[in-house]
C-alpha positions as CSV (number, residue, x, y, z in Angstrom):
1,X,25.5,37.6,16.4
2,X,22.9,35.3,15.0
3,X,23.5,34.4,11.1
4,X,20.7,35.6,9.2
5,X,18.9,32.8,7.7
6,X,18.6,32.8,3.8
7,X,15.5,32.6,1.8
8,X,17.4,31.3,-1.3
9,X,15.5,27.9,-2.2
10,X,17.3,25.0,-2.0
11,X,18.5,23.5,-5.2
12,X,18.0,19.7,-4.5
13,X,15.2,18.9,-2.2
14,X,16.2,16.3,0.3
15,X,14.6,13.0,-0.5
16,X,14.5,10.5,2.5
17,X,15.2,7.0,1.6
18,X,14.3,3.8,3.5
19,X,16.7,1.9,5.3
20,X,17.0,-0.5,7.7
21,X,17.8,0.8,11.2
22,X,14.3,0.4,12.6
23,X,14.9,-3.2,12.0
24,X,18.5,-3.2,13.3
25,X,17.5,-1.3,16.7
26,X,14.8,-4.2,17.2
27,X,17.0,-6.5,16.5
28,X,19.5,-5.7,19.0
29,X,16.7,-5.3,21.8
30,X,15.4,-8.8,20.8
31,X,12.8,-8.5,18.5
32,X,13.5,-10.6,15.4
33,X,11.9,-11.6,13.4
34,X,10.8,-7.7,12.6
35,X,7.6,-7.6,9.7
36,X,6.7,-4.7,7.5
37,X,3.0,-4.5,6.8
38,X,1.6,-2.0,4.6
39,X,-1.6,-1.7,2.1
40,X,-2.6,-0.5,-0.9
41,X,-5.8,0.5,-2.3
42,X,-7.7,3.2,0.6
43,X,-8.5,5.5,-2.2
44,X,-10.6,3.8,-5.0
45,X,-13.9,3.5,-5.6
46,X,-13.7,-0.1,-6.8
47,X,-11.7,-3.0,-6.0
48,X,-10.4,-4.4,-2.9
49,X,-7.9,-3.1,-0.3
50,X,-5.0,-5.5,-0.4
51,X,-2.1,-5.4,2.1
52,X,1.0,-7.4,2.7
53,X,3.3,-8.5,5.7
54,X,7.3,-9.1,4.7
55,X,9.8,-10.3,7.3
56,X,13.2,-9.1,5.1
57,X,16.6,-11.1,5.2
58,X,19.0,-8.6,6.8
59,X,21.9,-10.4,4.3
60,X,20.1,-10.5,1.6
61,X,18.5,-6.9,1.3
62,X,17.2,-6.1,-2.7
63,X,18.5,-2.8,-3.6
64,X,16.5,0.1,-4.8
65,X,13.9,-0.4,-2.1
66,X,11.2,2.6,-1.7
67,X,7.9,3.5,-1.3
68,X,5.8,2.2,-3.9
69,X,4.5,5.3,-4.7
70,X,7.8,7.1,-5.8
71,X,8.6,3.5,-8.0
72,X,7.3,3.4,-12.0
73,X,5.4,0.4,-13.2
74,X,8.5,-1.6,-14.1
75,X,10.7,-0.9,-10.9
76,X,7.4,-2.3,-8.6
77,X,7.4,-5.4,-10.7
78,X,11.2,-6.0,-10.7
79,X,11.4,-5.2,-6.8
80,X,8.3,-7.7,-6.4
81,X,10.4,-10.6,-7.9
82,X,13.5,-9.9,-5.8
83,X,11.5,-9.6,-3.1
84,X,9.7,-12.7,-3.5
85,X,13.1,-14.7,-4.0
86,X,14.8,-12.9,-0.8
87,X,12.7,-12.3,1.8
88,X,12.5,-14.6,4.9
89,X,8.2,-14.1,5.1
90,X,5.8,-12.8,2.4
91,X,2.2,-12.6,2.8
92,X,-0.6,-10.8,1.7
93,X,-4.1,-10.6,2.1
94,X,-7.0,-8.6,1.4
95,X,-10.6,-7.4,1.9
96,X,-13.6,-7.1,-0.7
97,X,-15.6,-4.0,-1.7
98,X,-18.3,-5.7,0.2
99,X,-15.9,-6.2,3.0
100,X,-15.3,-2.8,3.0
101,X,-18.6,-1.4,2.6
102,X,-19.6,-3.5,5.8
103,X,-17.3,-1.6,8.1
104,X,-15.2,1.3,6.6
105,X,-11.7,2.1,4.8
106,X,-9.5,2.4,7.5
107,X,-10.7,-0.7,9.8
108,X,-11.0,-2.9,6.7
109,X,-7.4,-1.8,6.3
110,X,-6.2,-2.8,9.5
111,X,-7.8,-6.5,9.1
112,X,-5.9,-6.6,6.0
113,X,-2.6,-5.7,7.6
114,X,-3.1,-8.3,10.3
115,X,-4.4,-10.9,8.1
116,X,-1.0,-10.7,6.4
117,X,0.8,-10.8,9.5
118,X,-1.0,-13.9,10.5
119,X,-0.2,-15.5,7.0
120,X,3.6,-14.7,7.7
121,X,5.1,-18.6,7.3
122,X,7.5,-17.2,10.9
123,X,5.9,-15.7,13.4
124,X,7.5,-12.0,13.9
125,X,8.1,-10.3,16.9
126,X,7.5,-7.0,16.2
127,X,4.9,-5.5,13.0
128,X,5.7,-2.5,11.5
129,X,3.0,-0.8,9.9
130,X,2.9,2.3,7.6
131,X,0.6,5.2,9.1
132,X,-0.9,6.3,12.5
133,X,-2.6,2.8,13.2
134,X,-1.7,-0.4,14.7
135,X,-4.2,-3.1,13.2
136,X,-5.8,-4.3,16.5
137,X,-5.2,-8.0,16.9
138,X,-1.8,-8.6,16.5
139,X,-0.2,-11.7,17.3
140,X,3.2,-9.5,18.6
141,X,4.3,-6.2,19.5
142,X,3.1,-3.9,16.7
143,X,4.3,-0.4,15.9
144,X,2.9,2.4,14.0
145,X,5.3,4.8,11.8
146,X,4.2,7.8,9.9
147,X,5.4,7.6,6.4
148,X,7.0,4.2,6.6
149,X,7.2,3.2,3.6
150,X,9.8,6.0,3.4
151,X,11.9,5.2,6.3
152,X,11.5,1.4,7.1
153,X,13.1,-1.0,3.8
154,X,10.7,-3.6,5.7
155,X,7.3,-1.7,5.0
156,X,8.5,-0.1,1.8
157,X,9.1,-3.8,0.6
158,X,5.2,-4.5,1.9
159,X,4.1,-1.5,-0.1
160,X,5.5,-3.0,-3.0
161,X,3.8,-6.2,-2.5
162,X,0.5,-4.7,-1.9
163,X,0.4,-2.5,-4.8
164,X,1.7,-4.9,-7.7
165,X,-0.4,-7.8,-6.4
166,X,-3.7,-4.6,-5.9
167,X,-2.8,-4.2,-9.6
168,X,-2.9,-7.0,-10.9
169,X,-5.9,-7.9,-9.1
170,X,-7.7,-4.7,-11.0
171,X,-5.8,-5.6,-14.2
172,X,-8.3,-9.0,-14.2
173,X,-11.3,-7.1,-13.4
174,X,-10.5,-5.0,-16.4
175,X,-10.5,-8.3,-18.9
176,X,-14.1,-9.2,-16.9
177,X,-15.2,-5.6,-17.3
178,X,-13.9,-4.2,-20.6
179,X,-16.3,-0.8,-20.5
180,X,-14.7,0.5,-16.9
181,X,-11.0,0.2,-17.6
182,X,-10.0,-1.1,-14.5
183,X,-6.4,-2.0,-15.9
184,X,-5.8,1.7,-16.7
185,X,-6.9,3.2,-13.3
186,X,-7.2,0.3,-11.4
187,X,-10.7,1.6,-9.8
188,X,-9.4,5.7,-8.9
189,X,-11.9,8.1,-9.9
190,X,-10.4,9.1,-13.0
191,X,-12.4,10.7,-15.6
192,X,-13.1,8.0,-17.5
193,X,-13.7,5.9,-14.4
194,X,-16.4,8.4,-13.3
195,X,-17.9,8.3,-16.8
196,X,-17.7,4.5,-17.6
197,X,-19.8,4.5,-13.8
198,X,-22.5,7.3,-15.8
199,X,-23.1,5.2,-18.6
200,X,-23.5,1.7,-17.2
201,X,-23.8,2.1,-14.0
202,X,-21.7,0.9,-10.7
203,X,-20.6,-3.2,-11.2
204,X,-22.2,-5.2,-8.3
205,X,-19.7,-6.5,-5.3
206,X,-16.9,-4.7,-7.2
207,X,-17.8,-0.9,-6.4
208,X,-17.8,0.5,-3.0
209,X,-20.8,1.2,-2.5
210,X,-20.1,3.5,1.1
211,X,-18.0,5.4,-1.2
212,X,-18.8,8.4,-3.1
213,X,-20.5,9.1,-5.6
214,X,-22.6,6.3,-4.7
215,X,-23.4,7.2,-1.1
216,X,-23.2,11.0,-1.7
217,X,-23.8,11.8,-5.0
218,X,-20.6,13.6,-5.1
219,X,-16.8,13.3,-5.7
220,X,-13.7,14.3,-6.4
221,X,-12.2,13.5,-10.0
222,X,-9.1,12.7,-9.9
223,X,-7.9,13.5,-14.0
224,X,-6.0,10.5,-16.0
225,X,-2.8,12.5,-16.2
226,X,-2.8,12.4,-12.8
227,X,-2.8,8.7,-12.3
228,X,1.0,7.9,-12.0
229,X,1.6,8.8,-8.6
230,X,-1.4,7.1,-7.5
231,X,-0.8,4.4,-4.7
C-alpha cells in the first residue's frame, strides 16, 4: 500500500548550488576550453546591457561561486577579484541604450553574450549561456541552460562579472547625473527612478527609449526596498 504523502512543509527549502559537472562532462567528450556567458541588465530603463564570457581554471576554482543574484554587494565584488586573478579567459562586453533601442532586449542580449565570447583571449569550444537562447553567431558549439547561473560555476562566475562591472558602469552615470540616482538603483524603475524621470525628464542616449514609460506611457514600479535582489 502506497505511503500517503505528507502535507507538512518542509523546514529547509532545498537550495541548488552551482557546480562544475557541466564543465567536467564536456570535458571528457572533448570540449575544453568550456565558457560561461551570462548578462546583466534586461530589466532597466536606463543603462546598458553588459554581459561577460569566463573560461574557469578547473584547479583553481574560487569558492563561494553563485548566481549573482543570491550574492550581497560585497560577496559580487570579492568573487569579481578572485575571479579575475583565476580564471583561464574573462571578457565582457556590452550594448548601449541606443543599441538596444535599435533592436530589442533580448537580441541586444545575445550580441552581448557573443561579443564576450569573441573577446575570450582562448578560443572555447563549447559556450554556456544562462537562459533559453543561444546568441546566434558563435564561433563554437554553444548551449543554452535554464537557470545557469544556478547550476553551471562557469556562467555563475559570468553573472558575477556582468553585474559588478553593469554596476559600476551605473555607479558613473550616477556622478554624471546626480538628480537620477543611478548609483542607488542602477537604472530599475524604482520609485525614485520613476520620479527623478517626472521632474526632469528621460537623459538622452542613456534611457531606453523602447522601454516603458517612454514608449507606453506606463510601467511597473518596482519599490526601493525591493532593490536588493535585483540582477
Amino acid at each position: 500500500m502506497a505511503r500517503a504523502r505528507s502535507d507538512s512543509p518542509l523546514l529547509f527549502e532545498m537550495v541548488e548550488k552551482p557546480d562544475f559537472s557541466i564543465e567536467t562532462k564536456a570535458m571528457a567528450d572533448g570540449l575544453w576550453p568550456v565558457a560561461g556567458m551570462d548578462e546583466a541588465g534586461r530589466g532597466p530603463l536606463a543603462g546598458p546591457v553588459v554581459a561577460a564570457a569566463v573560461v574557469l581554471n578547473p584547479a583553481n576554482i574560487p569558492e563561494g561561486l553563485d548566481d549573482s543574484k543570491r550574492l550581497t554587494h560585497l560577496q559580487r565584488e570579492a568573487l569579481f577579484l578572485k575571479i579575475l586573478g583565476s580564471a583561464l579567459g574573462v571578457s565582457m562586453a556590452s550594448i548601449s541604450a541606443e543599441g538596444i533601442d535599435n533592436s530589442n532586449i533580448l537580441k541586444a542580449s545575445l550580441e552581448a553574450m557573443r561579443r564576450a565570447a569573441a573577446g575570450l583571449s582562448l578560443q572555447p569550444k563549447l559556450a554556456l549561456a544562462d537562459g533559453r537562447d543561444i546568441p546566434p553567431g558563435l564561433a563554437c558549439e554553444g548551449r543554452a541552460l535554464i537557470k545557469g547561473d544556478q547550476r553551471s560555476q562557469s556562467i555563475a562566475a559570468a553573472s558575477i562579472v556582468a553585474k559588478v562591472m553593469r554596476d559600476r558602469m551605473m555607479c558613473g552615470c550616477g556622478g554624471h547625473h546626480e538628480h537620477y540616482g543611478f548609483e542607488v538603483h542602477m537604472g530599475y524603475a524604482t520609485v525614485r527612478h520613476r520620479t527623478a524621470i517626472e521632474t526632469h525628464g528621460p537623459v538622452a542616449r542613456l534611457h531606453r527609449a523602447s522601454f516603458a514609460p517612454f514608449r507606453l506611457g506606463a510601467a511597473e514600479v518596482i519599490e526601493e526596498e525591493s532593490f536588493a535582489g535585483l540582477e
